[in-house]
C-alpha positions in Angstrom: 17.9 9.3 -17.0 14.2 11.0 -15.9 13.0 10.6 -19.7 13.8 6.7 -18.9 11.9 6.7 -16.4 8.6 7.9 -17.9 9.2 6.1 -20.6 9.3 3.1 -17.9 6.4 3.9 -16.3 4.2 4.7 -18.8 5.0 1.3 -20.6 4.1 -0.1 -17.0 0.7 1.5 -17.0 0.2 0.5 -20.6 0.8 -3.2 -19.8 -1.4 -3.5 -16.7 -4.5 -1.6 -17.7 -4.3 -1.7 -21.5 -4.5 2.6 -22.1 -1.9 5.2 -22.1 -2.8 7.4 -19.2 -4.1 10.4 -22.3 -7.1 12.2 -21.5 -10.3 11.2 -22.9 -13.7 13.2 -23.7 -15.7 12.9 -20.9 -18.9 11.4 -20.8 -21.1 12.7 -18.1 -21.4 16.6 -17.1 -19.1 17.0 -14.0 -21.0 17.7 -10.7 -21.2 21.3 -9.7 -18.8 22.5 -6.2 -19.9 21.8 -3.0 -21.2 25.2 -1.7 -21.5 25.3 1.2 -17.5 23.6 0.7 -17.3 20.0 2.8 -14.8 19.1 5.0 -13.0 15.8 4.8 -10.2 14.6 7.4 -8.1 12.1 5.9 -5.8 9.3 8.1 -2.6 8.8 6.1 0.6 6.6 6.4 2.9 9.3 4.6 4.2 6.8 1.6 4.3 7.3 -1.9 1.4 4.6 -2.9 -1.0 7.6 -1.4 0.3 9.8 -3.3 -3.0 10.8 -5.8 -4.4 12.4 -2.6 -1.3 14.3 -2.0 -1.5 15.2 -5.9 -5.2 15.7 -5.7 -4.6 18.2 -2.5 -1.7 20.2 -3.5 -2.9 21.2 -7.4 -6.6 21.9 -6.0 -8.5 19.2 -7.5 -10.5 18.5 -4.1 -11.2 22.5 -3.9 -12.3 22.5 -7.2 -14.8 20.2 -6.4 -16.0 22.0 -3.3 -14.2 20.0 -1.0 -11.7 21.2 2.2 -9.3 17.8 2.7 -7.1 17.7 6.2 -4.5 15.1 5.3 -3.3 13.6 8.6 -0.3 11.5 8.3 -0.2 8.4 11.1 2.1 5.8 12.1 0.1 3.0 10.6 -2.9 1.8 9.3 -3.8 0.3 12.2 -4.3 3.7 13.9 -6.0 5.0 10.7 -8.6 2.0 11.4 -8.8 2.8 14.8 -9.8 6.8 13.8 -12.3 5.7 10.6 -14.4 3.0 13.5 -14.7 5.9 15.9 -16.1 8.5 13.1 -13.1 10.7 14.4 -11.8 10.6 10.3 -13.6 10.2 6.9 -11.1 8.7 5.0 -7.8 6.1 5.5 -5.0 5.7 3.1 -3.9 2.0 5.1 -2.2 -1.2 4.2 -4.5 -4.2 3.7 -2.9 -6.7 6.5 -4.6 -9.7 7.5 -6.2 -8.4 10.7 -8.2 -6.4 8.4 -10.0 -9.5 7.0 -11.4 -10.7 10.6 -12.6 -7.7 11.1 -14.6 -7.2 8.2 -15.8 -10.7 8.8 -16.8 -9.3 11.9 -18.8 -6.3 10.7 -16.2 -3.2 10.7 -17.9 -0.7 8.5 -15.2 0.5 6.6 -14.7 0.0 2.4 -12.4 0.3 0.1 -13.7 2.8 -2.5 -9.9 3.7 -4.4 -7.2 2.0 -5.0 -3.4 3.0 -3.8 -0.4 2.4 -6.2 -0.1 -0.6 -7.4 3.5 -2.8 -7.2 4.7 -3.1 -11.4 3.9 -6.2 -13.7 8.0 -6.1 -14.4 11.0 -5.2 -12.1 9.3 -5.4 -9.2 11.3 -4.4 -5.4 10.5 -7.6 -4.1 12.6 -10.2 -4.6 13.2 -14.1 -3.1 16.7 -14.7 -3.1 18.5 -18.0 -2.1 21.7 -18.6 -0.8 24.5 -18.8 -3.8 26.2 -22.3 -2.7 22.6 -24.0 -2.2 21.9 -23.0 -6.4 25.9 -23.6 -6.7 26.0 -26.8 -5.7 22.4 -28.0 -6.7 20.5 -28.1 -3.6 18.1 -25.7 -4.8 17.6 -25.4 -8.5 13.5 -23.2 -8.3 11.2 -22.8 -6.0 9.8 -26.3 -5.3 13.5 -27.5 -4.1 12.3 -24.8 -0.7 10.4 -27.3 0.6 11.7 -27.7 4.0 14.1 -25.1 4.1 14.1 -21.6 6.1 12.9 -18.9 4.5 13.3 -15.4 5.7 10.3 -12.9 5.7 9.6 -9.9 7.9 6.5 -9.2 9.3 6.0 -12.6 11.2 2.1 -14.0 10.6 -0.4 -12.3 9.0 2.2 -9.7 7.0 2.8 -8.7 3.5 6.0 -11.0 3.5 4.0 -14.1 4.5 2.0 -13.1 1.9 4.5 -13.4 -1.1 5.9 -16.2 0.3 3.1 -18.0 0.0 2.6 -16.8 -3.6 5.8 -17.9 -4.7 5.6 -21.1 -2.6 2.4 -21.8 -4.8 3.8 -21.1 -8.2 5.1 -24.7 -7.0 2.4 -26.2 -5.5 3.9 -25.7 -2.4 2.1 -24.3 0.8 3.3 -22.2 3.6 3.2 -25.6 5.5 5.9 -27.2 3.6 8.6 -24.8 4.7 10.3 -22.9 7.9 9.3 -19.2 7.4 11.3 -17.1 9.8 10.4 -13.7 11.0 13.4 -11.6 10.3 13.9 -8.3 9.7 14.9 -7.0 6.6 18.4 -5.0 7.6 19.1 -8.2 9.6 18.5 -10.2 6.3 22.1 -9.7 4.7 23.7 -11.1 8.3 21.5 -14.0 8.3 22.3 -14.9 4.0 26.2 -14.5 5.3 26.0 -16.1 7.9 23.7 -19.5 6.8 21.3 -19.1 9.6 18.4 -18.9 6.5 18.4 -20.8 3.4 16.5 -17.9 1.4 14.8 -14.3 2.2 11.7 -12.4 0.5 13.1 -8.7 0.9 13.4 -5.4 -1.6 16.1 -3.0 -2.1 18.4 -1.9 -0.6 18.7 -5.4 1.7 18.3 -7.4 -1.7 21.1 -5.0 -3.6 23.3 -5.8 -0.5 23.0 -9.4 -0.6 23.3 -9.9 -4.3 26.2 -7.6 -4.2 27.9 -9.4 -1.3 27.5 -12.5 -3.2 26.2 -14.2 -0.6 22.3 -15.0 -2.5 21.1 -15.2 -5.6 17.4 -14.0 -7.4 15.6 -17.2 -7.4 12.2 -15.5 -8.1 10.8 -11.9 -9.2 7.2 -10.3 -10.0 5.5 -12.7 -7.4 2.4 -10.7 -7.8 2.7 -8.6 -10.5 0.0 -5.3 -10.7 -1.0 -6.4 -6.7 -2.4 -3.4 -4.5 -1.4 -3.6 -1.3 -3.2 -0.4 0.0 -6.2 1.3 -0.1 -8.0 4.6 0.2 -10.8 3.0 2.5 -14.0 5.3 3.7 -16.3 5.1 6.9 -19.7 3.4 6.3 -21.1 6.6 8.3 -19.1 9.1 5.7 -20.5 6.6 2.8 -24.2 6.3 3.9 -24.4 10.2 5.0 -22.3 12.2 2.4 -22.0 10.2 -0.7 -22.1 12.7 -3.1 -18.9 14.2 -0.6 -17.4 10.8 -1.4 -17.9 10.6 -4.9 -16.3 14.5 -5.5 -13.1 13.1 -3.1 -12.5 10.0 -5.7 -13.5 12.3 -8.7 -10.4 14.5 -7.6 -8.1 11.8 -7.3 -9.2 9.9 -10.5 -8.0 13.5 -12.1 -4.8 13.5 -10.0 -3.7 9.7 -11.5 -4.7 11.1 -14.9 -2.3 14.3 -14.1 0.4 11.6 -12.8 1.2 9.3 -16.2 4.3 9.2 -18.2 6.5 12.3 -17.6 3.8 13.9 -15.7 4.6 12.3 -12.6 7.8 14.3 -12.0 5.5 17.2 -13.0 6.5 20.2 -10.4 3.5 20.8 -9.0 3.5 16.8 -8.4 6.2 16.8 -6.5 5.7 19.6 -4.7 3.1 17.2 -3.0 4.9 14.2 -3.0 7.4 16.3 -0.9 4.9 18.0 1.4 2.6 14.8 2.6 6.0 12.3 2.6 9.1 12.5 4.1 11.0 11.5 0.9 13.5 13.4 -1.2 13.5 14.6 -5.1 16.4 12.1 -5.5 14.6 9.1 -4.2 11.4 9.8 -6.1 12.8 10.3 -8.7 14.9 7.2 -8.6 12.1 5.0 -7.4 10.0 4.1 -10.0 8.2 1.1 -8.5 4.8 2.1 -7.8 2.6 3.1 -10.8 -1.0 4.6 -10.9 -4.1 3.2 -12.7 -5.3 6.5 -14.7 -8.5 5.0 -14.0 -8.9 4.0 -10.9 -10.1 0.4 -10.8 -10.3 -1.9 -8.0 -8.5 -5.1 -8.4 -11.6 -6.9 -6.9 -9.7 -10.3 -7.8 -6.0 -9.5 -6.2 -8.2 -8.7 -2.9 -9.7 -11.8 -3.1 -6.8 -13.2 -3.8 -5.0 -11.8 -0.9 -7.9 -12.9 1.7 -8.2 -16.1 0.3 -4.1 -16.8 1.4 -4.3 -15.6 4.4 -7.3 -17.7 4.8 -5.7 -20.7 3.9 -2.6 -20.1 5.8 -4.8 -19.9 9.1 -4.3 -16.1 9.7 -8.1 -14.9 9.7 -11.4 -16.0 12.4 -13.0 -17.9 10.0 -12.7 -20.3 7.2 -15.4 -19.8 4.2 -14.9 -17.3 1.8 -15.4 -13.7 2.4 -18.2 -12.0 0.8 -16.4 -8.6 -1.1 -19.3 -6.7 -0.8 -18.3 -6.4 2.8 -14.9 -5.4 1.5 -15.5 -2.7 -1.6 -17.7 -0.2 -2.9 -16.6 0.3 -6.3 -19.8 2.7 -7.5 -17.8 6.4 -6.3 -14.7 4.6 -9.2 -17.4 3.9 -11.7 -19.1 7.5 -11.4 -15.3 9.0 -11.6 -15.2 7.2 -15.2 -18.2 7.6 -16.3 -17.6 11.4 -15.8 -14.2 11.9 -17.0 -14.5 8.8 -19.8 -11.8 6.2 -19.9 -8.2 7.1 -20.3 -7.2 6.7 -24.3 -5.9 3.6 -25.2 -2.7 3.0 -26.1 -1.6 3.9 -29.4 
């Protein structure tokens, strides 16, 4: 079953960045440890789309590049946002929510500078499934037959599930506006399917297995937003300005931590031995998993940001109403020096 799985995952990485996840001759000379070493204090929610940090940490990549990480797990990004404004942490492994957009708008001097995991272009967990006697009986035959009806999302405004509403919704030239979204949450979504208080839900396993199982819904709509990153590793404009070349040894480890996490390598021991130690997940249910994958090269989907901001935007979510400039957002040149040092992973053969 695991030699599925890597065989999964590494076609994943193959189809959304085009190169196998091999190592490739590098193409600048690495930079020396930091000697004195540097300290960095990382902000964390403890989930598996952080997990090149934990990888990075627990094999000694940072240390080998003269850094000493603190990973401190948090209840939320929001707290880690709270900790990176006051200087009290360097980096933040957070979700990008809508708040986040204002705020930046505003002036918060934060910036994305790696990405997290990234959801799969196929199979995806989330999933919009519609109640089986509205398809049964015609009512709904895709997407653009939700207009007007109640559509189940938790979160409530502003939130991930909004967000993939709003995606499908537009795969039918449909906006948020020309349906009921209800905030529900997910463990309440197989009641509500049961008992025709929604029309449809946007949820992931195991509240879509139940419902599909129950009989109850059926998949109307999978791989909304296929290859999407929905968090970040985000740095302090102070840590950026005053220690860049602390910064650009921090993404340099983790670049090397994706490139150690491809293919079979990702249930690698000494992987999971940091999987295990920065989460509170099980060998079972990593290994069982298999949604989030790992660009071996750590771009920055620039566009899905944009993307993203421009939604939440439109659905009336942020303080403003003109585009956001991404400069405010990313700073993509600690990625590019990470490349440029280790070369690009080896396409796929």
């Amino acid at each position: 079953m695991f030699e599925g799985f890597a065989r999964w995952r590494s076609a994943c990485v193959a189809m959304v960045f085009g190169f196998a996840g091999s190592p490739a001759l590098a193409q600048a000379p690495a930079p020396k440890p930091l000697d004195p070493p540097q300290s960095v204090r990382v902000a964390y929610v403890p989930i598996m789309k952080f997990a090149t940090a934990y990888v990075a940490e627990s094999r000694g990549l940072f240390k080998k590049y003269g850094l000493n990480v603190q990973l401190d797990s948090v209840k939320s990004g929001t707290e880690a946002i709270a900790f990176l404004d006051k200087g009290s942490v360097d980096v933040g492994g957070i979700s990008i929510v809508a708040s986040l957009w204002s705020a930046w708008n505003r002036g918060l001097d934060i910036r994305v500078i790696a990405p997290g995991g990234l959801d799969p272009m196929t199979d995806g967990p989330t999933k919009l499934i519609v109640r089986k006697d509205l398809l049964d009986s015609g009512a709904v035959k895709s997407v653009a037959d939700l207009k007007g009806k109640r559509i189940a999302a938790a979160g409530g405004p502003g939130s991930g599930g909004e967000y993939f509403v709003s995606k499908a919704l537009e795969s039918a030239k449909l906006t948020l506006r020309d349906a009921q979204l209800l905030n529900v949450g997910n463990a309440d979504m197989p009641a509500a399917m049961e008992a025709k208080s929604v029309d449809a839900v946007l949820t992931s396993s195991p509240y879509s297995d139940q419902i599909l199982k129950a009989g109850t819904g059926k998949l109307l709509m999978q791989d909304i937003t296929p290859g999407l990153m929905t968090v970040a590793f985000v740095a302090s404009g102070k840590f950026i300005k005053d220690r860049p070349e602390v910064a650009e040894r921090f993404v340099l480890a983790m670049t090397e931590a994706a490139r150690l996490m491809q293919g079979p390598d990702f249930l690698a021991q000494p992987n999971m031995d940091g999987y295990l130690k920065y989460t509170a997940s099980t060998p079972e249910a990593i290994k069982n998993g298999g949604s989030v994958i790992f660009d071996p090269n750590m771009a920055i989907p620039t566009d899905g940001l944009a993307d993203i901001e421009r939604v939440h935007r439109e659905n009336g979510r942020t303080e403003y109403d003109k585009p956001l400039d991404m400069a405010k957002v990313i700073d993509g040149r600690f990625v590019a020096k990470a490349v440029e040092i280790l070369g690009k992973a080896a396409p796929a053969k």
